[in-house]
C-alpha positions as CSV (number, residue, x, y, z in Angstrom):
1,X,146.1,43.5,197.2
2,X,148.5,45.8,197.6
3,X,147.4,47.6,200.8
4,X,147.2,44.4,202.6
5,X,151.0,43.3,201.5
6,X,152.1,46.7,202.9
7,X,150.3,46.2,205.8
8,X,151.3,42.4,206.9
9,X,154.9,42.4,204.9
10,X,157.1,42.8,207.7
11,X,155.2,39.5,209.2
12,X,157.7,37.8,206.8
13,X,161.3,37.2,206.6
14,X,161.6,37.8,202.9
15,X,158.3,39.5,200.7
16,X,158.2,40.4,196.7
17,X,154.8,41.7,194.9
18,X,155.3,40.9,191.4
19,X,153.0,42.9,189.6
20,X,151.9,41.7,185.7
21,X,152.6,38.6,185.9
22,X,151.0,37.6,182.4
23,X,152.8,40.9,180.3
24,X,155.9,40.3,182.1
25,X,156.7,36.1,181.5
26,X,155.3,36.9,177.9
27,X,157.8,40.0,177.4
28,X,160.7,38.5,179.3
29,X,160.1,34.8,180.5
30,X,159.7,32.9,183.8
31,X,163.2,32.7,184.8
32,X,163.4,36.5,185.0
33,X,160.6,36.9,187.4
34,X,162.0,34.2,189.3
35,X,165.3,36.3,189.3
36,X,163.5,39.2,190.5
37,X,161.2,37.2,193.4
38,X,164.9,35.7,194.4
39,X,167.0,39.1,194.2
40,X,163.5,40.5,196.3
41,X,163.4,37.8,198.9
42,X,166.8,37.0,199.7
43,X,168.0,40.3,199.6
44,X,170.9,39.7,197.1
45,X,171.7,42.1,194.1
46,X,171.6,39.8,191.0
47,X,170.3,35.7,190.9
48,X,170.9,34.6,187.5
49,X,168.5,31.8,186.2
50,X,169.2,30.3,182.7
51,X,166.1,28.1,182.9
52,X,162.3,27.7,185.0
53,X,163.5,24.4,186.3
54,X,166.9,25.6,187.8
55,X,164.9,28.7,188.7
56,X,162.1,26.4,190.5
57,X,165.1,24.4,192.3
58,X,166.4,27.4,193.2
59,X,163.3,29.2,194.6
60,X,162.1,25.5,196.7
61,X,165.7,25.3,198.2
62,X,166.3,28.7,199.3
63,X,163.1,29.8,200.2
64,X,162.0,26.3,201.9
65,X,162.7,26.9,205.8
66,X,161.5,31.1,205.5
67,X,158.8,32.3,206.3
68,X,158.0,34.3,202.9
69,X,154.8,36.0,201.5
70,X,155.1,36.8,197.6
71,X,152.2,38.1,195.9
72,X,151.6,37.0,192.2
73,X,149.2,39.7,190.2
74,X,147.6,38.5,187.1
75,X,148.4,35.0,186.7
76,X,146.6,33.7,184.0
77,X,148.3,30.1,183.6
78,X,149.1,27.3,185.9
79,X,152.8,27.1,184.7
80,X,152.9,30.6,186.1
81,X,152.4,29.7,189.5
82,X,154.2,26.0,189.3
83,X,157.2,28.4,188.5
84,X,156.8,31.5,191.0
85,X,155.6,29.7,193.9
C-alpha cells in the first residue's frame, strides 16, 4: 500500500497514510488521528480536536471540495472509518 501512495500522492491536493490505525485509536483516540490526517492534509502545524464529532465536522468541511487521498492501515472497526474518512 505504501508504494502505490508514493507513487500516485502528488495526484492529490492534500495526502496522509496513517499507519496502525487499530494500536493507535486504542493508545491515543480518534480525535488524535484525526489531528494528524488534518495537520497532514491541510498542511497546518497543530489542529486541535477535543471530540470524534467536532473532529468528523472538521475533516467533511475542510476536506469537502479537495481532492485528497488518505490511506487508513489496519482498520479493524467501522467507527474507525466513520471517523477518519
Amino acid at each position: 500500500a505504501s508504494s502505490i501512495y508514493d507513487e500516485i500522492s502528488s495526484d492529490f491536493d492534500g495526502c496522509c497514510f496513517v499507519e496502525n490505525v487499530r494500536e493507535e485509536s486504542s493508545k491515543n483516540g480518534l480525535e488524535k488521528l484525526q489531528e494528524e490526517i488534518l495537520s497532514v492534509v491541510l498542511k497546518q502545524k497543530k489542529v486541535k480536536v477535543r471530540r470524534v464529532e467536532e473532529g468528523r465536522r472538521v475533516v467533511i468541511c475542510k476536506l469537502r471540495h479537495k481532492k485528497v487521498l488518505i490511506v487508513l492501515d489496519d482498520v479493524d472497526n467501522l467507527d474507525q472509518l466513520k471517523a477518519l474518512a
